[in-house]
C-alpha positions in Angstrom: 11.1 -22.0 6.3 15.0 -22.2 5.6 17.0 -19.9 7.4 20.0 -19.2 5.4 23.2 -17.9 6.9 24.2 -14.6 6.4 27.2 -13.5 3.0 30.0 -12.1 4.5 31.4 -11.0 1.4 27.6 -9.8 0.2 28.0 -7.7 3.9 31.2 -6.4 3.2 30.7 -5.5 -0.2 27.1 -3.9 0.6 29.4 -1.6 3.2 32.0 -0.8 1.5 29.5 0.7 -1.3 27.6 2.5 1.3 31.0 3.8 3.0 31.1 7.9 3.2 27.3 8.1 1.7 24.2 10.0 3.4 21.7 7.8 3.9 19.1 10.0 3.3 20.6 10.4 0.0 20.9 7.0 -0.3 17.0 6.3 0.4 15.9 9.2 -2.4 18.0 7.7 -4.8 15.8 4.4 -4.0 12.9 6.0 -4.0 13.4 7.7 -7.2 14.3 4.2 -8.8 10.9 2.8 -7.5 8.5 5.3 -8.7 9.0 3.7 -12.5 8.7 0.1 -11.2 4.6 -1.3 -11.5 3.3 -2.2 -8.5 -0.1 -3.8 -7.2 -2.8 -5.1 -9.3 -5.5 -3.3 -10.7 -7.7 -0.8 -8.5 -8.0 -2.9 -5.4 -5.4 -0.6 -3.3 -7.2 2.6 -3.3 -10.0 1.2 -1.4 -7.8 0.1 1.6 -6.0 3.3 2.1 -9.0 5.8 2.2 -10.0 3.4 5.3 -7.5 3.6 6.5 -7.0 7.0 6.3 -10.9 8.1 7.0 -11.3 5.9 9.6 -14.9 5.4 10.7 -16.3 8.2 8.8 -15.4 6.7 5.5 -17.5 3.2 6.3 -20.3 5.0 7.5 -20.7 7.1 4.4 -20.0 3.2 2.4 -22.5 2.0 4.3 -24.9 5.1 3.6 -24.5 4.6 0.0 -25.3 0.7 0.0 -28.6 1.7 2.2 -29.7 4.0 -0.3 -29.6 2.0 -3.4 -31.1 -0.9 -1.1 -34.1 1.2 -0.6 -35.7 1.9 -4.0 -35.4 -2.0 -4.7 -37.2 -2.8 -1.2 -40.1 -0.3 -2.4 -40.6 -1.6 -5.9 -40.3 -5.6 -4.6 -43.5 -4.1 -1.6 -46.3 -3.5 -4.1 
């Protein structure tokens, strides 16, 4: 990939508007810009964060669920 060399005068202009500012202030201003912008696709996200965030206990419980509607299928296919 192209490296590109940096814009002094982007820098200095990107300072001289931050000059004297909080940056915390700076970063919820940001923030409240973002939450109107439309992110991600459809519903594929959610599934990645409650992994993430329930660890193993979430795919055990996944994998519960799939055993269970495995099973009646199994029983019917037996007689």
């Amino acid at each position: 990939g192209g490296v590109e060399e940096p814009n002094e005068d982007a820098i200095t202009a990107l300072l001289g508007d931050l000059d004297g500012k909080d940056v915390n202030e700076i970063l919820a201003d940001g923030m409240d810009k973002l939450k109107d912008v439309p992110m991600g696709g459809g519903g594929g996200g959610g599934g990645g964060g409650a992994a993430a965030a329930g660890g193993d206990a979430a795919a055990e419980e996944e994998e519960e669920e799939e055993e269970e509607e495995e099973a009646p299928a199994m029983a019917t296919d037996m007689f």
